[in-house]
Each structure stands twice: as structure tokens, then as C-alpha cells.
C-alpha positions as a Markdown table, in Angstrom:
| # | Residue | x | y | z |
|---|---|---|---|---|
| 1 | Unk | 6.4 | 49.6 | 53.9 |
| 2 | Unk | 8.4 | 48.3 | 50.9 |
| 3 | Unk | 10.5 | 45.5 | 50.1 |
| 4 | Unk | 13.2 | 45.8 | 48.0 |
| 5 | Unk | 14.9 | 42.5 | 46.1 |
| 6 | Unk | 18.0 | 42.7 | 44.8 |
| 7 | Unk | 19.9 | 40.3 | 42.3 |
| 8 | Unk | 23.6 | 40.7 | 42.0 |
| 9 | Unk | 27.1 | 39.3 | 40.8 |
| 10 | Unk | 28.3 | 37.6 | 44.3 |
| 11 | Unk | 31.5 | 39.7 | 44.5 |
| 12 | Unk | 29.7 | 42.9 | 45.0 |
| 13 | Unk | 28.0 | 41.6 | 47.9 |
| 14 | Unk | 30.2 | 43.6 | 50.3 |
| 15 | Unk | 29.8 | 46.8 | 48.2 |
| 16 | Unk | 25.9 | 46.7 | 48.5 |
| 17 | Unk | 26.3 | 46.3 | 52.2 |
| 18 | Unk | 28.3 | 49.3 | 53.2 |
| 19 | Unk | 26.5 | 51.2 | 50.6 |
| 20 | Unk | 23.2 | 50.5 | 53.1 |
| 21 | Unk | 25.1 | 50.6 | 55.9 |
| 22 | Unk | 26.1 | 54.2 | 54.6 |
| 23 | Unk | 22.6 | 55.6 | 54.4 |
| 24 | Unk | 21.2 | 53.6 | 57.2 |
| 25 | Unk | 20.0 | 50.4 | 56.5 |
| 26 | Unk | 21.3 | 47.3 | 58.4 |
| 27 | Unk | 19.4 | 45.0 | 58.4 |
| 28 | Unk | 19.1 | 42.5 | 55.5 |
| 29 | Unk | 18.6 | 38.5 | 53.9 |
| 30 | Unk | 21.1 | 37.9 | 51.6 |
| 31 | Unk | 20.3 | 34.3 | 49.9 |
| 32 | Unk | 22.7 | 32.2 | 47.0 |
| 33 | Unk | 20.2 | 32.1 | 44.3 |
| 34 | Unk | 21.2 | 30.8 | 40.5 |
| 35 | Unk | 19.5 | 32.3 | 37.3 |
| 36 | Unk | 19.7 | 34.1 | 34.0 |
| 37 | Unk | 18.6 | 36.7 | 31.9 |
| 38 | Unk | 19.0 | 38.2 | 29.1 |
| 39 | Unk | 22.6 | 36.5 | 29.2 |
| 40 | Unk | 21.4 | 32.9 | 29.4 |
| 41 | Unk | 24.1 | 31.8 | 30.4 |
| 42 | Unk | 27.4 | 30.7 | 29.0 |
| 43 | Unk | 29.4 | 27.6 | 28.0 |
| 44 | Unk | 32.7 | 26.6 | 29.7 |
| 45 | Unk | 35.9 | 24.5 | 29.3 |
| 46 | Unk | 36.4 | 21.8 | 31.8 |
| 47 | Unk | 39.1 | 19.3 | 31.2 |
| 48 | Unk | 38.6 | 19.5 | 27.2 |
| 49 | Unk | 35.2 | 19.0 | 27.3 |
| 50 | Unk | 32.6 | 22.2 | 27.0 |
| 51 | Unk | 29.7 | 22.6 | 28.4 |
| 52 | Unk | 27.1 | 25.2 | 28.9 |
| 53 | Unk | 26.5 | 26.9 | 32.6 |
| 54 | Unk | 22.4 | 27.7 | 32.2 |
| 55 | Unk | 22.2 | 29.4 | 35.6 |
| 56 | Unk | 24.4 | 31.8 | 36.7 |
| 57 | Unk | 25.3 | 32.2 | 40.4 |
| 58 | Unk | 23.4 | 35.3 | 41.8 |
| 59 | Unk | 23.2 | 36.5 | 45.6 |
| 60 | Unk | 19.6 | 37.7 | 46.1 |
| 61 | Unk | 19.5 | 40.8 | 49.3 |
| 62 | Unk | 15.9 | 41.5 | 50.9 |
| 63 | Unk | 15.5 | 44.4 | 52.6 |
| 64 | Unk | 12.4 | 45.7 | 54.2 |
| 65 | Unk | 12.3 | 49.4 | 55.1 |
| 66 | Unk | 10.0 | 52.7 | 55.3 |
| 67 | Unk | 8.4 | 53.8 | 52.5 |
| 68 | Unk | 10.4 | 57.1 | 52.1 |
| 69 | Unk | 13.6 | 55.1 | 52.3 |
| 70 | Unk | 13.3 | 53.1 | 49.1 |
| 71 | Unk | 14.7 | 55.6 | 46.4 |
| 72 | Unk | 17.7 | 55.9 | 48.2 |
| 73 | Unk | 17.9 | 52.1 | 48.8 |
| 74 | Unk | 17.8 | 52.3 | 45.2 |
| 75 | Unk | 20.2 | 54.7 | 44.4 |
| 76 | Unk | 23.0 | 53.2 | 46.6 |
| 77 | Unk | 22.2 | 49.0 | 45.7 |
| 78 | Unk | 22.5 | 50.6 | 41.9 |
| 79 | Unk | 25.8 | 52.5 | 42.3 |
| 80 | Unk | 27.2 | 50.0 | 44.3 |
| 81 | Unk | 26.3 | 46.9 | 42.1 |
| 82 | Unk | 26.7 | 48.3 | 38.8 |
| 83 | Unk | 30.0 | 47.0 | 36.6 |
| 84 | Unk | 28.9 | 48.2 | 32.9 |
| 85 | Unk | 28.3 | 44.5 | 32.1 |
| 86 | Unk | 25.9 | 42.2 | 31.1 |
| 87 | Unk | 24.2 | 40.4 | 34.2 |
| 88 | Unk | 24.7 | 43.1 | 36.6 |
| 89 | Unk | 21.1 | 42.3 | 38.2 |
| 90 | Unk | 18.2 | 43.7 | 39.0 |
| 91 | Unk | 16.0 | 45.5 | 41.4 |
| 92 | Unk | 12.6 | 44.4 | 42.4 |
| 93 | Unk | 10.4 | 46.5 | 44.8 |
| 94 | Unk | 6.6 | 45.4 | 46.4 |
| 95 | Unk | 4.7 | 46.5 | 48.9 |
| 96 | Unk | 4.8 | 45.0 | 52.4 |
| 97 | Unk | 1.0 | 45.0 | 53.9 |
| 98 | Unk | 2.4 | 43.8 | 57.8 |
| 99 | Unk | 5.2 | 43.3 | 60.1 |
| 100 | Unk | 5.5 | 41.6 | 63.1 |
| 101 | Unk | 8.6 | 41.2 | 65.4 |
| 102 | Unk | 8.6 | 38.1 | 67.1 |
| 103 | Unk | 10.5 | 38.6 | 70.4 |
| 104 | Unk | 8.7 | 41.8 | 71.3 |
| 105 | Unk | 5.1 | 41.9 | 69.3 |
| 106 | Unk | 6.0 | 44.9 | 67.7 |
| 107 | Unk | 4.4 | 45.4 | 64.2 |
| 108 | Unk | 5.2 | 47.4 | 60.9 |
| 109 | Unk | 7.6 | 50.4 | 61.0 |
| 110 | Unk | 8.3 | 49.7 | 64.7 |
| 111 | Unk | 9.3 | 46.0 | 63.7 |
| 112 | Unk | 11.8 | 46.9 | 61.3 |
């Protein structure tokens, strides 16, 4: 088992989704996390004055699935995320040793 972390702009949150939902996958987290990258941010203009925005807002989606699901989990968080632009996100993918659901007792594959 796998799970697969994805950081993205907040507005393609609803794109990810049905492009799960689309191959299969359902269930998810989905967490408001800040950060930067590469971009590091960015200044602003509020009421004259500037200042600089260090952490960008992100949504973070965990999703833990079968082993041979995770290249098209892939596939379909990277089509459907993707704008061209800086700060797109990324894509983070480790290995799961156990599962356990708690209403039933079930464990790994049968869990999720």
C-alpha cells in the first residue's frame, strides 16, 4: 500500500476530486496547509502599504490506495492540477506498512 500526498493551488481542489472519483478513488484527507517553494512567495499591496506573503495557501489531499493504483493516481492529480505556472504543487508518494479500520477491525487492502 501507498500513500500519495498532494500539494495544490486551492481552486483546483474540485478538479483533483472528480479526476479520482473518475478512476475510482473516493476516499480522501484534504487539509489547508501554507508553504513555498521555489516561488517563495510574493509581496502584496494592502491599503498602500506592501508587504511580502512568505507562505502561500496550499490544500494538501492524502490518499491511501493499492499499490497498483498509484500511477494512475498520479496521472489524474497531475492533469487535473496542472496550470503551466509556478507553484502548481507537488506529489509525494511513501509506502504504507499497515491499515486498520476502526469500526470493523479490518486491516490493509480490506481497510481501505
Amino acid at each position: 500500500m501507498k500513500k500519495v500526498e498532494a500539494i495544490i493551488k486551492p481552486f483546483k481542489l474540485d478538479d483533483v476530486r472528480e479526476a479520482l472519483a473518475d478512476i475510482g478513488i473516493t476516499g480522501m484527507t484534504v487539509v489547508e496547509v501554507k508553504g513555498f517553494g521555489r516561488q517563495k512567495g510574493h509581496t502584496e499591496l494592502y491599503r498602500g502599504a506592501e508587504y511580502v506573503v512568505d507562505f502561500l495557501p496550499k490544500v494538501k489531499v492524502e490518499v491511501v490506495l493499492a499499490d497498483d493504483q498509484v500511477e494512475r493516481c498520479i496521472e489524474a492529480v497531475t492533469a487535473a492540477a496542472r496550470t503551466g505556472k509556478i507553484g502548481d504543487g507537488k506529489i509525494f508518494v511513501t509506502s504504507v506498512e499497515r491499515v486498520v479500520r476502526i469500526r470493523t477491525g479490518e486491516e490493509d487492502n480490506d481497510a481501505i
